[in-house]
C-alpha positions in Angstrom: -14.5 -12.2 -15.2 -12.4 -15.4 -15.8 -9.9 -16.8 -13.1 -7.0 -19.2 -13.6 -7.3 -22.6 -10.8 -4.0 -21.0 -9.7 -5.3 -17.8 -9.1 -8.6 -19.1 -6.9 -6.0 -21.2 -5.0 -3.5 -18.1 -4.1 -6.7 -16.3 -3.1 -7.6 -19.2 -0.8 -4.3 -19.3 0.8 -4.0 -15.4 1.4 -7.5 -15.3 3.3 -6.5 -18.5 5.2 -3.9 -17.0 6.8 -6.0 -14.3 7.9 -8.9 -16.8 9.2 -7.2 -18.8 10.8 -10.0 -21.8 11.9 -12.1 -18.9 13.9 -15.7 -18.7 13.8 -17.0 -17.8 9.8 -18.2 -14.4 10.8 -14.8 -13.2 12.7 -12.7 -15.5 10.6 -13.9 -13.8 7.3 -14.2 -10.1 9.2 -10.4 -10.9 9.8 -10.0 -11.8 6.0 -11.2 -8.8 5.0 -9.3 -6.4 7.2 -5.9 -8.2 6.3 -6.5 -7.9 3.1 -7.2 -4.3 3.1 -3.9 -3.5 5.0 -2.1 -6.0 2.5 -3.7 -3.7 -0.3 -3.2 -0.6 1.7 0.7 -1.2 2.1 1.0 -1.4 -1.9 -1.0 1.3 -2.2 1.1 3.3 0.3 4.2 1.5 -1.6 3.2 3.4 -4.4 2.1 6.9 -3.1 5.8 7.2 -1.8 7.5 6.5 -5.2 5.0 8.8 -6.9 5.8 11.4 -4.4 9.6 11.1 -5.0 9.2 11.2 -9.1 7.3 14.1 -8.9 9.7 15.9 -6.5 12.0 15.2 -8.9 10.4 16.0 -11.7 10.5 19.2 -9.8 7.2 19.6 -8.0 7.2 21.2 -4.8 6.7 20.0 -1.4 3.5 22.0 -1.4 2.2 20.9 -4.6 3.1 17.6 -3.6 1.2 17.9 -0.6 -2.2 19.6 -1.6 -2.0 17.1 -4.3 -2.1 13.7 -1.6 -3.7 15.2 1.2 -0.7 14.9 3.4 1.5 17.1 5.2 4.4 19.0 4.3 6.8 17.4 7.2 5.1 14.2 6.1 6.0 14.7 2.2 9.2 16.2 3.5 10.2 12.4 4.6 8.7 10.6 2.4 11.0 12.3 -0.2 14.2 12.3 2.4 13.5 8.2 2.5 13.2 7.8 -1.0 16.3 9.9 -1.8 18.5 7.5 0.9 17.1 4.3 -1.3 18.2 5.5 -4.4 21.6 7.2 -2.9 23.0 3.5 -1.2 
């Protein structure tokens, strides 16, 4: 794999914020995790409008759950938030 200059450098500049000048091992440990979380919101991000298109799409709660490994109640809201973002 290739990388642009500016690509490196936005790299750089996300796992400096997470390292913050402490020690190489903990400051790169601390990389790492913020990272993941960063990743983990999009991914989360994501999930929820998935969840919402295929409730709407006309999937049920129940499929929708067995399919992501969540709960009903938690599917349930998921779909109740996305419905108030598109409704304002």
């Amino acid at each position: 794999m290739s990388y642009t200059e500016a690509e490196v450098s936005a790299a750089v500049v996300r796992m400096d914020k997470y390292r913050s000048g402490l020690d190489y091992e903990i400051g790169t440990a601390l990389a790492v995790v913020g990272l993941s979380a960063e990743r983990a919101d999009k991914e989360r991000a994501i999930r929820g409008d998935m969840i919402w298109i295929a409730h709407q799409a006309g999937a049920s709660l129940r499929q929708i759950a067995e399919a992501s490994g969540l709960g009903r109640r938690t599917v349930t809201a998921i779909v109740e938030r996305a419905s108030a973002r598109t409704d304002s």
